[in-house]
LOVOLUM-179137 format. One line per 3 residues: number of its first residue (from 1); their letters; for each residue x negated, y negated, z negated of N, C-alpha, C, O. Coordinates in pm, 1 decimal, always signed. Layout:
LOVOLUM-179137
NUM> A> X:Y:Z:X:Y:Z:X:Y:Z:X:Y:Z ~ ... .
***
This chain:
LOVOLUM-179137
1> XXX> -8038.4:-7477.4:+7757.8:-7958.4:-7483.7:+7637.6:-8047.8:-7447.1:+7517.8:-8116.3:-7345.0:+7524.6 ~ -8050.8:-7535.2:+7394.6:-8114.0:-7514.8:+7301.0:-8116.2:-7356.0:+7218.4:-8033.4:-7287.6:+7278.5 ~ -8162.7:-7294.8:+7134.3:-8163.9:-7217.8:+7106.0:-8175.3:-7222.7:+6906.1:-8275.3:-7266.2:+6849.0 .
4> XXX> -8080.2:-7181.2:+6848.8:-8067.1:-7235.0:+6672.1:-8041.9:-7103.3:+6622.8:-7958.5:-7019.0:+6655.9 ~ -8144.9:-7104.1:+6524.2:-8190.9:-7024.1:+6430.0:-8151.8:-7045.5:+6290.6:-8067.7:-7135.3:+6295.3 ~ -8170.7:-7006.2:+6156.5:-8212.2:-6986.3:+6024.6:-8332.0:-6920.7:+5986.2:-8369.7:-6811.0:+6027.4 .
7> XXX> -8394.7:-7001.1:+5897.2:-8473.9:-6925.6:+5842.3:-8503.9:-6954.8:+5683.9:-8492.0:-7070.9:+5644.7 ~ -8527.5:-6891.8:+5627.5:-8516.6:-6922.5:+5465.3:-8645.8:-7020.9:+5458.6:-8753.5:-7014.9:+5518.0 ~ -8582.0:-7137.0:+5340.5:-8644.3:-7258.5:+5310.8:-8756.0:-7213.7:+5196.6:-8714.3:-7174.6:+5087.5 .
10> XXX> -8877.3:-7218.8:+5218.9:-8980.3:-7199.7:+5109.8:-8977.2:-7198.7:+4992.4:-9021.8:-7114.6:+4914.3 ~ -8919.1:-7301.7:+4971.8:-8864.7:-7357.3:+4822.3:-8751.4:-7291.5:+4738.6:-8722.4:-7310.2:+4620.4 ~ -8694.3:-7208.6:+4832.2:-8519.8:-7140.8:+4805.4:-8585.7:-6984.3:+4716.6:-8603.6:-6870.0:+4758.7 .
13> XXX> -8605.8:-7041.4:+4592.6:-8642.6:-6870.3:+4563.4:-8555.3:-6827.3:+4459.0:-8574.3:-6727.8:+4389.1 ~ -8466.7:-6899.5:+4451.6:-8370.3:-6839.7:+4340.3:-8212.1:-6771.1:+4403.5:-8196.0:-6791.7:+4523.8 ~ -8123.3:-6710.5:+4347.7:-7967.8:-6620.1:+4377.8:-7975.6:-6690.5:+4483.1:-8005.2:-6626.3:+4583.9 .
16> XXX> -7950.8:-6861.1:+4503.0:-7865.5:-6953.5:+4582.7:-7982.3:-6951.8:+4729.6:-8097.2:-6989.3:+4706.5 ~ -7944.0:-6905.1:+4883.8:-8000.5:-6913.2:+4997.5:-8028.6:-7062.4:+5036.8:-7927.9:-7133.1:+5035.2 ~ -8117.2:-7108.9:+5063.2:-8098.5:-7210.7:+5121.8:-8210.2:-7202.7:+5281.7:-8318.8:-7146.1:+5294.0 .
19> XXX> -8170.8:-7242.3:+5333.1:-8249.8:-7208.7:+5465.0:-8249.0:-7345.2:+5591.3:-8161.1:-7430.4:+5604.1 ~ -8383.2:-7329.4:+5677.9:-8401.3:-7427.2:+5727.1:-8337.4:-7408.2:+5891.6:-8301.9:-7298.7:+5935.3 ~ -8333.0:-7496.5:+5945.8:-8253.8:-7474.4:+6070.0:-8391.9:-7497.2:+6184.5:-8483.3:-7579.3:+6177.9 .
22> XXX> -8367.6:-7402.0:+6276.7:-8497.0:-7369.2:+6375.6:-8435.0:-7400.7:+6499.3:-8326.8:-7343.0:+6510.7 ~ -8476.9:-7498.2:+6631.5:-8410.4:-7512.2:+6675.9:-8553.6:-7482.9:+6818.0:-8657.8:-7548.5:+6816.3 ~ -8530.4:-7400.0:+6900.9:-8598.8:-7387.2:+7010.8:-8762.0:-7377.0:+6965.5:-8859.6:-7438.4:+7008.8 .
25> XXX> -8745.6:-7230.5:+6816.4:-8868.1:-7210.3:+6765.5:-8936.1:-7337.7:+6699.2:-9058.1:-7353.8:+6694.6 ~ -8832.3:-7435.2:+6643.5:-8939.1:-7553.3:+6569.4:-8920.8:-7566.1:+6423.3:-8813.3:-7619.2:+6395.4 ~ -8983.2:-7538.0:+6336.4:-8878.6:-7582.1:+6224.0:-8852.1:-7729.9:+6207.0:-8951.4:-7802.6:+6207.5 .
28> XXX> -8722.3:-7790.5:+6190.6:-8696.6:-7890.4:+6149.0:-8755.1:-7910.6:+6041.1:-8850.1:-7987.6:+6055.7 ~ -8738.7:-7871.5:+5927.3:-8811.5:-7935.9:+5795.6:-8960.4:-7937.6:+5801.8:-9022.5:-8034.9:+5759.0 ~ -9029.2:-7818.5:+5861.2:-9174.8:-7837.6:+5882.1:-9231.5:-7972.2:+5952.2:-9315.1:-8057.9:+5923.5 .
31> XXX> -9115.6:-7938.4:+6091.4:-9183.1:-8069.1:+6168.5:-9108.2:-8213.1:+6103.6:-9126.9:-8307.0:+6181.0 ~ -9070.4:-8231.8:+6045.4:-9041.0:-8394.9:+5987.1:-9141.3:-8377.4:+5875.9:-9185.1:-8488.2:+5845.0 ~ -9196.1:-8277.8:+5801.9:-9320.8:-8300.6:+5668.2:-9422.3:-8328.4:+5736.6:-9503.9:-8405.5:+5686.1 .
34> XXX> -9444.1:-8281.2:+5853.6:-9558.7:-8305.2:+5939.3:-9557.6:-8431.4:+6007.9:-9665.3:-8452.0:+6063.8 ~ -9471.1:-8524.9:+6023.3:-9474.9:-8632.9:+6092.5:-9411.5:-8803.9:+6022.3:-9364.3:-8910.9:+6060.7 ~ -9476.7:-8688.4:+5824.2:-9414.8:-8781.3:+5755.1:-9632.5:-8870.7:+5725.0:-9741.9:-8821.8:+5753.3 .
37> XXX> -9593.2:-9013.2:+5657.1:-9714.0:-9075.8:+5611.8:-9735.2:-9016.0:+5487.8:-9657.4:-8934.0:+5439.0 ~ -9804.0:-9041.8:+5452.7:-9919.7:-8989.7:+5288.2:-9892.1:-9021.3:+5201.4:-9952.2:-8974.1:+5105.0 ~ -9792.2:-9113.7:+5178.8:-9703.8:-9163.3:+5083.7:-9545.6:-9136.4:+5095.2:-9453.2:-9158.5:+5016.8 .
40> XXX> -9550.3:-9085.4:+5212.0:-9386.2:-9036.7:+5178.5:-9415.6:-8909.2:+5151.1:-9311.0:-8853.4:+5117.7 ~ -9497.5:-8842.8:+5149.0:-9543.5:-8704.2:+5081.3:-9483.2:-8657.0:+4956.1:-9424.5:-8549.7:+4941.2 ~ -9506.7:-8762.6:+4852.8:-9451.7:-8721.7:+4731.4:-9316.0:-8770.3:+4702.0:-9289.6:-8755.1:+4582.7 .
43> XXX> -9209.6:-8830.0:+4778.4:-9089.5:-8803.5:+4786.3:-9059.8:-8706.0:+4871.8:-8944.7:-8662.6:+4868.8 ~ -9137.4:-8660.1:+4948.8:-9028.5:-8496.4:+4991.3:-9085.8:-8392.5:+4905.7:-9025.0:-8285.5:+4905.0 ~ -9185.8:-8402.3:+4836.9:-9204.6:-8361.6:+4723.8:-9081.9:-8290.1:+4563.2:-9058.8:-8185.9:+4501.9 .
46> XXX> -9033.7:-8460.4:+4568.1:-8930.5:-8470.8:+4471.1:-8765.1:-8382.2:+4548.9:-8670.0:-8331.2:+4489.6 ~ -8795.0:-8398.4:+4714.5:-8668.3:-8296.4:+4786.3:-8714.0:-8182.0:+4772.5:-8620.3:-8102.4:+4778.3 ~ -8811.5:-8130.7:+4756.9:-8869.8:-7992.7:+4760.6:-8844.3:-7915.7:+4624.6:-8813.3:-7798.0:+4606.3 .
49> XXX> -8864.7:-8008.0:+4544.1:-8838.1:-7927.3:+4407.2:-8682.3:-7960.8:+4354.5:-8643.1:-7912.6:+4248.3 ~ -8599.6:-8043.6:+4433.4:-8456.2:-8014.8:+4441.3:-8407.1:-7886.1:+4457.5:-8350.5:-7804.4:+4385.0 ~ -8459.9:-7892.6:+4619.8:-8396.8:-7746.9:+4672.9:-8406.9:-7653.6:+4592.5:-8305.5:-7585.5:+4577.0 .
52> XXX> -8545.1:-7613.2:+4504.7:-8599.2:-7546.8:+4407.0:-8486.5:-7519.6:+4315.2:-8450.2:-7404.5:+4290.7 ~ -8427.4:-7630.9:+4261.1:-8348.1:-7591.6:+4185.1:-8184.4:-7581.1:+4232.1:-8097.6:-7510.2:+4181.3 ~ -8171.6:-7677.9:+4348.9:-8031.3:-7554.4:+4330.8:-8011.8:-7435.0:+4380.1:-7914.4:-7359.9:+4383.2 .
55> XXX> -8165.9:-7426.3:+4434.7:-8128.8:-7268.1:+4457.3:-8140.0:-7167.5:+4380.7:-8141.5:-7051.9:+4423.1 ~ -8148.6:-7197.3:+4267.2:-8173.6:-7171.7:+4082.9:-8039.5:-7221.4:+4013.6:-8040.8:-7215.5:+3890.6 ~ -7939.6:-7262.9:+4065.8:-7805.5:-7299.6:+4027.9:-7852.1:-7348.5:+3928.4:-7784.5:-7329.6:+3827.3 .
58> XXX> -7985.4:-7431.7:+3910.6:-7939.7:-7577.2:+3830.2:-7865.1:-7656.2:+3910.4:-7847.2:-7633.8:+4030.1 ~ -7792.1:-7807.2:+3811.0:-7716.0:-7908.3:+3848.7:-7832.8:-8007.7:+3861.8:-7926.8:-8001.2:+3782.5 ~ -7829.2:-8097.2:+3957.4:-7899.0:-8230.5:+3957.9:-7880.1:-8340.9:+3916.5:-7802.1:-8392.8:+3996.2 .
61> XXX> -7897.2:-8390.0:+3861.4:-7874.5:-8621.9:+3870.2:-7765.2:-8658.0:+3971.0:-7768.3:-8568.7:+4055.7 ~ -7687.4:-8730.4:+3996.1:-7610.1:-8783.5:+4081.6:-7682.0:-8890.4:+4151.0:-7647.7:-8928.4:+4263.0 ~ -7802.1:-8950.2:+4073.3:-7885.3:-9046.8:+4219.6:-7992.5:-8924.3:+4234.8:-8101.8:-8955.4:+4187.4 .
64> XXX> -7986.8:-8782.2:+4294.0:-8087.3:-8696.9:+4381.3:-7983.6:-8606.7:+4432.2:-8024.5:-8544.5:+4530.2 ~ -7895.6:-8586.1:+4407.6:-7808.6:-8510.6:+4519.0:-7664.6:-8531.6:+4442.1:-7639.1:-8530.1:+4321.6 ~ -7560.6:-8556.6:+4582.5:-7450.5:-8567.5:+4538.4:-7361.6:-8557.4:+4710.2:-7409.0:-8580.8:+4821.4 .
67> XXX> -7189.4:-8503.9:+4663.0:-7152.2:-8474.7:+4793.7:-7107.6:-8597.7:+4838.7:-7078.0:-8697.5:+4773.0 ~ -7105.5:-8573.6:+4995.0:-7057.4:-8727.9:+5087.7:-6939.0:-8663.7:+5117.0:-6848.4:-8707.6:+5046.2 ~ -6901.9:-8573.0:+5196.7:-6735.2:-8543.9:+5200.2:-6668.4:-8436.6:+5123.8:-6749.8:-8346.6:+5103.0 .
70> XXX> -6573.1:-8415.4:+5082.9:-6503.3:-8335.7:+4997.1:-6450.6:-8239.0:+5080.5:-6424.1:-8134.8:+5020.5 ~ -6419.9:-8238.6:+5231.2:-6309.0:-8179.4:+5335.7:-6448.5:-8070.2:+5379.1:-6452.7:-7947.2:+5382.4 ~ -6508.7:-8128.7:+5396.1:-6642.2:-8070.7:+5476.4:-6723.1:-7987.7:+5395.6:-6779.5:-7885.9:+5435.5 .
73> XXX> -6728.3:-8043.7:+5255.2:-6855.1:-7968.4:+5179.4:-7020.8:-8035.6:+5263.5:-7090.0:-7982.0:+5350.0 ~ -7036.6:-8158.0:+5198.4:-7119.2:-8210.2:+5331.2:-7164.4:-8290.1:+5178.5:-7086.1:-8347.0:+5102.5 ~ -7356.2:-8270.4:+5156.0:-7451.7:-8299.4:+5049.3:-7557.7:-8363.0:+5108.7:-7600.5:-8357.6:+5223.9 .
76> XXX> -7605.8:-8445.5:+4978.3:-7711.0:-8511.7:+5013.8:-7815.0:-8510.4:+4920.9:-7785.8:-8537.9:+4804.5 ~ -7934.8:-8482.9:+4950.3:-8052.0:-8449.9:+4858.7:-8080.2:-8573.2:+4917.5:-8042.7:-8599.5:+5031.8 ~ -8185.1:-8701.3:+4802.3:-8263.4:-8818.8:+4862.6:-8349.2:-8884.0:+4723.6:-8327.3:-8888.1:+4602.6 .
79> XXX> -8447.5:-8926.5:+4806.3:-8563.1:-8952.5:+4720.3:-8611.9:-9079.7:+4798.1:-8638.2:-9083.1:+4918.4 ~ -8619.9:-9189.0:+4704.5:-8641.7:-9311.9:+4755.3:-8600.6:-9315.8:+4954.5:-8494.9:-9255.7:+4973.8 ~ -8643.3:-9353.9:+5045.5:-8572.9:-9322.2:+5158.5:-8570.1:-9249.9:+5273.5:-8549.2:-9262.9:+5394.1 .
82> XXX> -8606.7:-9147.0:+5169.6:-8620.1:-8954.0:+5265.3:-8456.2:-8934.3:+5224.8:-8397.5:-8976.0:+5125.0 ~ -8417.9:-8876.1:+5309.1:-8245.6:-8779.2:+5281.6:-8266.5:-8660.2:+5364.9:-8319.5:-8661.1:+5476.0 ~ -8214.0:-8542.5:+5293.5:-8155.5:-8460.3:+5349.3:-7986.7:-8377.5:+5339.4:-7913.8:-8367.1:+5240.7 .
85> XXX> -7968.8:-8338.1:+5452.7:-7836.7:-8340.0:+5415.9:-7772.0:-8211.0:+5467.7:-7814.9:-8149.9:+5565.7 ~ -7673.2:-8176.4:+5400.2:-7693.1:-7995.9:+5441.0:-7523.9:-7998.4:+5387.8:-7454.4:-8067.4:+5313.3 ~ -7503.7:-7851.1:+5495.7:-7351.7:-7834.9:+5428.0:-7363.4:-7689.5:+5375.7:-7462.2:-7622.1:+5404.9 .
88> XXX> -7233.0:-7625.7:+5275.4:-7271.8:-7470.6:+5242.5:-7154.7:-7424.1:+5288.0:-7062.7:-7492.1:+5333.4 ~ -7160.1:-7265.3:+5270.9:-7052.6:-7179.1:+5342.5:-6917.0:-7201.9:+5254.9:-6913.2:-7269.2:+5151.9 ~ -6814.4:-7138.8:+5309.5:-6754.5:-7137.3:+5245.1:-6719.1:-7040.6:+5079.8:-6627.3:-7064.4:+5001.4 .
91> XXX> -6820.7:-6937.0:+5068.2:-6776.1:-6858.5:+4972.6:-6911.0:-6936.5:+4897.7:-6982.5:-6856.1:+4837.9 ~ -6958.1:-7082.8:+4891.2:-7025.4:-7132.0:+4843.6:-7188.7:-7073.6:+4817.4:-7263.5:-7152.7:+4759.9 ~ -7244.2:-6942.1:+4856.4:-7363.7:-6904.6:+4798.0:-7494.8:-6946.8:+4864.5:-7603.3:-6958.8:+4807.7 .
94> XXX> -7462.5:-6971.4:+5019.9:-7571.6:-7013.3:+5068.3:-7539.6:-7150.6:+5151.9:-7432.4:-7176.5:+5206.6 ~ -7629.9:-7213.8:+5149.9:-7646.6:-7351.5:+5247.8:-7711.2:-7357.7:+5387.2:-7834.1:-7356.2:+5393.4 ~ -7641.5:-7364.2:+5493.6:-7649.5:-7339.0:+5676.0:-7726.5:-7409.1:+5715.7:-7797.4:-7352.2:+5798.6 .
97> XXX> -7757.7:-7530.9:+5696.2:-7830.1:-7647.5:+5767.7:-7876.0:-7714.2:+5738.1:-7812.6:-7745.1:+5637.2 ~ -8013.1:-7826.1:+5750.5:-8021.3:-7926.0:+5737.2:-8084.2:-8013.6:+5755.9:-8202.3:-7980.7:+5766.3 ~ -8061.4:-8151.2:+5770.3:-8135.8:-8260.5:+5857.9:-8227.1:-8328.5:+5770.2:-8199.2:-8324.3:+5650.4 .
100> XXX> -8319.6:-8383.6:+5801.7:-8423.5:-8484.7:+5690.2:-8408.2:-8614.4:+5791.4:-8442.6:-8609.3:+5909.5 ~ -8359.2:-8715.4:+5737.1:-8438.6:-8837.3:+5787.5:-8496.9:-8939.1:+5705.8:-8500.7:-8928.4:+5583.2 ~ -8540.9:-9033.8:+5765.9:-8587.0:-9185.3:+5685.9:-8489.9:-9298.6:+5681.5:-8440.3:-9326.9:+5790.6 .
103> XXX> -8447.7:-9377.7:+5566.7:-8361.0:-9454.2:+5623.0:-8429.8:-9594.1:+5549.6:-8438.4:-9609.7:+5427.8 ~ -8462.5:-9662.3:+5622.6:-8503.0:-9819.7:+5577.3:-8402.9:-9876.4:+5448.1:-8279.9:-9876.1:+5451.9 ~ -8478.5:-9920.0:+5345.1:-8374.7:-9976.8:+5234.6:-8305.4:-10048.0:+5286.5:-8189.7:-10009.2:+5270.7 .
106> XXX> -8310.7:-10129.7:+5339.2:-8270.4:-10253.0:+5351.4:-8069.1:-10195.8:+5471.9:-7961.7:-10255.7:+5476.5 ~ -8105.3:-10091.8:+5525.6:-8029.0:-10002.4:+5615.6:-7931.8:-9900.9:+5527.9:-7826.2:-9860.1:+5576.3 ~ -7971.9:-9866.5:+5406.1:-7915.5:-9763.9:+5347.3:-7772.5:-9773.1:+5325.0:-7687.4:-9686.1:+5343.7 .
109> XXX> -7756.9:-9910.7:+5275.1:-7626.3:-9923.5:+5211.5:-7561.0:-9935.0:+5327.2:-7472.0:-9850.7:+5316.5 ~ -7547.2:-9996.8:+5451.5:-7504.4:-9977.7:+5565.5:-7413.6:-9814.4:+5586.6:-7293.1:-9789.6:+5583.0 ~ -7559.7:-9707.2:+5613.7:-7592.0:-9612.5:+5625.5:-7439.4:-9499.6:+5567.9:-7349.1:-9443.6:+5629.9 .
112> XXX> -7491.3:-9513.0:+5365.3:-7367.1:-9500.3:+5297.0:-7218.0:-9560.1:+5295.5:-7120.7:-9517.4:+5233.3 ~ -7225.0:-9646.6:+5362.6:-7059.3:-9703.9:+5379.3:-7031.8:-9625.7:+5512.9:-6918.5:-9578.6:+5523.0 ~ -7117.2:-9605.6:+5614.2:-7043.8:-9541.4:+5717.8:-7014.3:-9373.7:+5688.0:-6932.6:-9302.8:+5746.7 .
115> XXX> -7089.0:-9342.5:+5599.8:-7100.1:-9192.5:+5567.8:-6993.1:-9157.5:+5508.2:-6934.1:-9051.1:+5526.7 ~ -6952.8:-9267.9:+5412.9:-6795.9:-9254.1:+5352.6:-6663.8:-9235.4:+5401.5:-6581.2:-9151.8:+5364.8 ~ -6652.2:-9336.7:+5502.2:-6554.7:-9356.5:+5600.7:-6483.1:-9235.3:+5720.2:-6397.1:-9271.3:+5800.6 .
***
């Protein structure tokens, strides 16, 4: 049986927690930066200095983060076709989880219609 952790996200240095999810000692966010190409570098770049800020309770752009469900509290940070996606607690201060993937353009809009639904 797997084993899931927290650990605070590098980038999270402001009031707002944001933290990465460790799953059987791995970090998820480490290991997807590590198994990203040299050019998707500087779009997780542009996710990195997201997190930066809302964990600085700045507001973002609505095309770099915006919520997918309203019931859930369920967000999406994305930069050309890196996403990450994270939900927060309920007394809103810190954020529990979150996934990075790649999603092919051509796949996205797909992607977003099922995310809606």
């Amino acid at each position: 049986m797997p084993n899931f952790a927290f650990r605070k996200n590098k980038f999270s240095t402001g009031p707002r927690l944001i933290v990465d999810l460790i799953i059987d000692k791995v970090n998820q966010f480490e290991s997807f930066k590590e198994g990203l190409e040299k050019n998707q570098l500087k779009k997780l770049n542009v996710i990195s200095s997201s997190i930066l800020q809302i964990s600085e309770n700045r507001t973002l752009p609505q095309n770099k983060h915006r919520k997918l469900h309203s019931k859930f509290d369920i967000y999406e940070f994305k930069s050309g076709d890196l996403r990450l996606y994270y939900t927060k607690t309920k007394g809103g201060q810190s954020f529990h989880w979150e996934v990075i993937k790649t999603i092919k353009p051509r796949t996205s809009k797909k992607w977003n219609q099922s995310v809606k639904s």
